[in-house]
DSSP file (Angstrom, degrees, kcal/mol; ACC not computed):
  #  RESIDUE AA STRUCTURE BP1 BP2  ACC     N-H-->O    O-->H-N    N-H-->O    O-->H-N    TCO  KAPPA ALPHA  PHI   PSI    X-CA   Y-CA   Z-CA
    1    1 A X    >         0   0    0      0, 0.0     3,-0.6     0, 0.0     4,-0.1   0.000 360.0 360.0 360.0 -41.6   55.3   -5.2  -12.5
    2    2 A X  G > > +     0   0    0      1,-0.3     5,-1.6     2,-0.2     3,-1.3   0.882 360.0  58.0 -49.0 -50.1   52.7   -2.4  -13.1
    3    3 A X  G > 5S+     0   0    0      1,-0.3     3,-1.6     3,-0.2    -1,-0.3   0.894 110.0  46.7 -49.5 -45.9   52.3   -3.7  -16.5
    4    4 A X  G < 5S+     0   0    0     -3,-0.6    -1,-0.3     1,-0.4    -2,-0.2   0.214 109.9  45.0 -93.7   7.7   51.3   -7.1  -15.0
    5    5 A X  G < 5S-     0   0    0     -3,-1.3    -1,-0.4     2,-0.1    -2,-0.2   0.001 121.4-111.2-143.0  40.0   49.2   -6.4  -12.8
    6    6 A X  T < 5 +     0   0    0     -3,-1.6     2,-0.4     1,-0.3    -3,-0.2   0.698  50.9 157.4 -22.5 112.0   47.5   -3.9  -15.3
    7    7 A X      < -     0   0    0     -5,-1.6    -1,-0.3     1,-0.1    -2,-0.1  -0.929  51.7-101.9-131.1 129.5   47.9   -0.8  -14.4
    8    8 A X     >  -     0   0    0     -2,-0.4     4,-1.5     1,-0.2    -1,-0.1  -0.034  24.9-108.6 -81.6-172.3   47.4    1.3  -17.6
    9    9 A X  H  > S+     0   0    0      1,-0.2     4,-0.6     2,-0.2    -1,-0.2   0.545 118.4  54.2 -76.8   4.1   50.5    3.1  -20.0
   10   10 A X  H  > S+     0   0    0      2,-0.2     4,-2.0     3,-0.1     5,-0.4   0.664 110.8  39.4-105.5 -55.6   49.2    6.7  -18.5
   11   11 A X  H  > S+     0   0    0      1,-0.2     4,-1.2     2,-0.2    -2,-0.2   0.832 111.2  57.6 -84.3  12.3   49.4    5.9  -14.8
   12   12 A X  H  X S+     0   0    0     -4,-1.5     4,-4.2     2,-0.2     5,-0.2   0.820 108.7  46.1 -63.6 -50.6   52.6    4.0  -15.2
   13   13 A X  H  < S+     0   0    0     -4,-0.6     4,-0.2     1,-0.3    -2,-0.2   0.533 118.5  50.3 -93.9   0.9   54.3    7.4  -16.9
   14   14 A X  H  X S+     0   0    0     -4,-2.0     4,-1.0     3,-0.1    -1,-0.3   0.816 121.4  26.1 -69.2 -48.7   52.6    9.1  -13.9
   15   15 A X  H  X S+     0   0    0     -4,-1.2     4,-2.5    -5,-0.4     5,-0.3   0.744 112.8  61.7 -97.3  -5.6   53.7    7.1  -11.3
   16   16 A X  H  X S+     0   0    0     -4,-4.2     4,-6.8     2,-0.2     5,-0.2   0.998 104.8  47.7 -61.9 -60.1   57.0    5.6  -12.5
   17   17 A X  H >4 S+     0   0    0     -5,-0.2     3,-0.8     1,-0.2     5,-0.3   0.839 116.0  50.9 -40.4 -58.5   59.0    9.2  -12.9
   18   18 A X  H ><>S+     0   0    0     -4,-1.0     5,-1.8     1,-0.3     6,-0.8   0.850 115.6  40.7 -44.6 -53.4   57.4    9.9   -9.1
   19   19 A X  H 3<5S+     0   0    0     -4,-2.5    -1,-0.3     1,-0.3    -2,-0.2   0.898 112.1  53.7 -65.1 -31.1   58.7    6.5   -7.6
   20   20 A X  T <<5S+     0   0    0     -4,-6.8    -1,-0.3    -3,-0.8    -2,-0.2   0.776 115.2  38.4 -76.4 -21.0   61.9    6.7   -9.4
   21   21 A X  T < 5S-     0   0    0     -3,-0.6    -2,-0.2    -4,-0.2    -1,-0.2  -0.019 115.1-117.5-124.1  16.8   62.7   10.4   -7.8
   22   22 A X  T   5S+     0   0    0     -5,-0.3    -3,-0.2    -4,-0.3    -4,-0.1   0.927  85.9 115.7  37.2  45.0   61.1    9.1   -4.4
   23   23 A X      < +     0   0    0     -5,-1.8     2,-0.5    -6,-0.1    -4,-0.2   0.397  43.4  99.7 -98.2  -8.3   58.3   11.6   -4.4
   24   24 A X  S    S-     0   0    0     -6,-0.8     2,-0.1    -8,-0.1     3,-0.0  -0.787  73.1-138.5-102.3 121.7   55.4    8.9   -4.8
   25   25 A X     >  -     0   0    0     -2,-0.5     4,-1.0     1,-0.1     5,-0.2  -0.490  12.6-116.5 -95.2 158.9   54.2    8.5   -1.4
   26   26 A X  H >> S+     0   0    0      1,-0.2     4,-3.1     2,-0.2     3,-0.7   0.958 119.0  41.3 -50.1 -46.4   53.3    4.7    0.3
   27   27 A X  H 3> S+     0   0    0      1,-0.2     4,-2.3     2,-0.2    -1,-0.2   0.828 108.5  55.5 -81.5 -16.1   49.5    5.9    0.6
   28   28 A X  H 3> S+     0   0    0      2,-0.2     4,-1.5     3,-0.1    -1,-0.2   0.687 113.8  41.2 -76.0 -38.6   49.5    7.5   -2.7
   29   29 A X  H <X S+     0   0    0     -4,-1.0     4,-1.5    -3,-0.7    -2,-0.2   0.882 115.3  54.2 -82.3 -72.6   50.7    3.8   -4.3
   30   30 A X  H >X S+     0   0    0     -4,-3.1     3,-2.2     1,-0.2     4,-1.3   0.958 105.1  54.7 -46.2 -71.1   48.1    2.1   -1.8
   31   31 A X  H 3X S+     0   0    0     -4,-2.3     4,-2.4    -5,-0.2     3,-0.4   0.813 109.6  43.9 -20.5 -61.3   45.5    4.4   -3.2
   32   32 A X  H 3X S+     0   0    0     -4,-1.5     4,-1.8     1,-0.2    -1,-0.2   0.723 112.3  49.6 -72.0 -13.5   46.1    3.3   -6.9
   33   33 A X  H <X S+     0   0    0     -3,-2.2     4,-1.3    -4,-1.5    -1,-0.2   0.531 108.6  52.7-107.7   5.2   46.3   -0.2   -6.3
   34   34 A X  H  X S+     0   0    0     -4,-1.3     4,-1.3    -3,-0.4     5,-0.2   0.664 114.0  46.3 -49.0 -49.9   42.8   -0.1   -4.1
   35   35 A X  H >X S+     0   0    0     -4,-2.4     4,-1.7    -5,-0.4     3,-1.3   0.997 107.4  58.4 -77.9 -57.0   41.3    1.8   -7.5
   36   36 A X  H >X S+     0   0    0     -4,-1.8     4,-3.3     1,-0.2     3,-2.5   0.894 113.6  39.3 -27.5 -84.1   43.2   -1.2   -9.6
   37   37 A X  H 3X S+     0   0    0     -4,-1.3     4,-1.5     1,-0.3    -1,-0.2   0.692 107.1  59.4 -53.0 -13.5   40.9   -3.9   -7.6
   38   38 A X  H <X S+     0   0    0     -4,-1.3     4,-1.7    -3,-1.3    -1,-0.3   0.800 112.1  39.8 -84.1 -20.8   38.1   -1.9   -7.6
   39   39 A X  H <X S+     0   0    0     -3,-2.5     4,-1.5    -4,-1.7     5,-0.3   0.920 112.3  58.5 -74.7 -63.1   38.4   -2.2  -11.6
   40   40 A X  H  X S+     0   0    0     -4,-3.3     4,-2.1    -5,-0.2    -3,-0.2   0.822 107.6  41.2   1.8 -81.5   39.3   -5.5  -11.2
   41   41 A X  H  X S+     0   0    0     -4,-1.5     4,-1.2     1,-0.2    -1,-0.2   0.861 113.9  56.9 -68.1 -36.1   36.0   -6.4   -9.3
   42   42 A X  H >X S+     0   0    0     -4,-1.7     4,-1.6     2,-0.2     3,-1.5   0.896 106.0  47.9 -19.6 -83.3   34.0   -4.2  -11.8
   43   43 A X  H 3X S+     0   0    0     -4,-1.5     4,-1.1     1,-0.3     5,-0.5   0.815 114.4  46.9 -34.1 -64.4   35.3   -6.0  -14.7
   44   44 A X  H 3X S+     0   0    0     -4,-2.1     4,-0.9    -5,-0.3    -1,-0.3   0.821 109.5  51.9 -64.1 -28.3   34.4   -9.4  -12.9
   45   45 A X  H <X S+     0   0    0     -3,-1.5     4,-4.0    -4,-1.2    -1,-0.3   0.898 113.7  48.4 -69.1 -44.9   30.9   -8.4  -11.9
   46   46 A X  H >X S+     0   0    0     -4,-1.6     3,-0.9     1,-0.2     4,-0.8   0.934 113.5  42.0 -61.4 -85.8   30.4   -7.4  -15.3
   47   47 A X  H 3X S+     0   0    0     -4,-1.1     4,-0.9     2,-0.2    -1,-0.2   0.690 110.4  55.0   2.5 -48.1   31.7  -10.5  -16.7
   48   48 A X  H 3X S+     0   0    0     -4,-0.9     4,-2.5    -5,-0.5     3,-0.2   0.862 110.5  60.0 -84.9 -27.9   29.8  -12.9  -14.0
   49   49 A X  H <X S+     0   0    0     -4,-4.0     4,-1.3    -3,-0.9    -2,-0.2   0.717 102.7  42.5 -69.5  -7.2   26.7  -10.8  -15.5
   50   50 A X  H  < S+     0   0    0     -4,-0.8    -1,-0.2     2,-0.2     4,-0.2   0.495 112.7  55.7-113.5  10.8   27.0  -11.7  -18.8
   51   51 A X  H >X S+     0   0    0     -4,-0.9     3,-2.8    -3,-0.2     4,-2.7   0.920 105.8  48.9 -33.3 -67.6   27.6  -15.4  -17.9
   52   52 A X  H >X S+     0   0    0     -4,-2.5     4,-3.9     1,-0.3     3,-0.7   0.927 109.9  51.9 -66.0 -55.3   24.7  -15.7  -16.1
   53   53 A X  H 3X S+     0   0    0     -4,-1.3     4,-0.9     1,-0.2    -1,-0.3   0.691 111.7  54.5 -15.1 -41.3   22.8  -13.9  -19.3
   54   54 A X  H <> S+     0   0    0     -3,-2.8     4,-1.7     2,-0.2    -2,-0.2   0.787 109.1  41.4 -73.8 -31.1   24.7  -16.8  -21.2
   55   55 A X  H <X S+     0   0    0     -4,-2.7     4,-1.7    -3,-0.7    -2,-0.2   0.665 110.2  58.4 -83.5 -12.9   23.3  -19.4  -19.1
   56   56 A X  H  < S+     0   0    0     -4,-3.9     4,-0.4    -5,-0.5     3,-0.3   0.994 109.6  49.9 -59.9 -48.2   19.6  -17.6  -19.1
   57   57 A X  H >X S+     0   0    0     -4,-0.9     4,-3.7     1,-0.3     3,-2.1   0.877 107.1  50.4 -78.7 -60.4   19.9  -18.0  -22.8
   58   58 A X  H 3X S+     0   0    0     -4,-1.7     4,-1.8     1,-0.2    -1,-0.3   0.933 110.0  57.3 -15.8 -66.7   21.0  -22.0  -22.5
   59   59 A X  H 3X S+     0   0    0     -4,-1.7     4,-1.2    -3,-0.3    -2,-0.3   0.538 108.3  41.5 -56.3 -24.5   18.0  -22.2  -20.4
   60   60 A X  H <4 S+     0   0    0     -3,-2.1    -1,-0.3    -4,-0.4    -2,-0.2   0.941 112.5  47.6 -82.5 -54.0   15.5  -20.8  -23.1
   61   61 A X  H >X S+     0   0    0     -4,-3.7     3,-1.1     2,-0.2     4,-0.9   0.845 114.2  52.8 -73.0 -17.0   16.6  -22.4  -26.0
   62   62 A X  H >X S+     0   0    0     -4,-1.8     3,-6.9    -5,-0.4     4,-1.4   0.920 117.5  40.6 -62.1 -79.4   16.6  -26.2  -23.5
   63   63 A X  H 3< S+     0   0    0     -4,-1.2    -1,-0.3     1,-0.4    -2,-0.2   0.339 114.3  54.5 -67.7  18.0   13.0  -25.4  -22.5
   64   64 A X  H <4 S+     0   0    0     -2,-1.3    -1,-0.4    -3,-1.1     4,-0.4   0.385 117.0  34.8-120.4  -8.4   12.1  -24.2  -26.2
   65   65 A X  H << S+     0   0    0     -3,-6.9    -2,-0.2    -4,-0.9    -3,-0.1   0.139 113.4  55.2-124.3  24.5   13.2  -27.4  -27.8
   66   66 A X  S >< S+     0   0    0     -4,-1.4     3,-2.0    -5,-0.2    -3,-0.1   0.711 111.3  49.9 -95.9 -54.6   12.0  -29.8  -24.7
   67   67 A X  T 3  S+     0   0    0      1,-0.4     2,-1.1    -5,-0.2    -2,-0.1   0.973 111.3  54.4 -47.7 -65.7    8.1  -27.7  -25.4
   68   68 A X  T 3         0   0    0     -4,-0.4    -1,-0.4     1,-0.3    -2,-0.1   0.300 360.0 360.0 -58.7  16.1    8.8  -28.8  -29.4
   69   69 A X    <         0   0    0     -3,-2.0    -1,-0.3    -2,-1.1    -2,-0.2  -0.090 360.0 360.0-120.3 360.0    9.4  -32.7  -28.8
């Protein structure tokens, strides 16, 4: 599940041993999968920024070959 919901191979072998020997606390577990979705949204802000970049770019070349007509 960790895996899948991508949680990298370092804080897996952090948190697995802890969960398996029921030392890994609920808020401690809440915590890492608040920091997940905060990478998460990172990643997508980044992402929606270089779409919109892709579509500036669209936008140039349209109104650079509408000017050349």
């Amino acid at each position: 599940m960790s895996r899948e919901c991508g949680f990298s191979i370092n804080s897996i072998t952090d948190y697995l041993p802890r969960f398996r020997a029921g030392t890994l606390t609920a808020k401690e577990m809440i915590e890492a999968i608040r920091q997940r979705i905060k990478e998460i949204n990172e990643g997508i802000n980044t992402q929606l920024d270089l779409r919109k970049k892709l579509e500036d770019h669209i936008e140039w070349f349209n109104n650079k070959a509408r000017k050349s007509k």
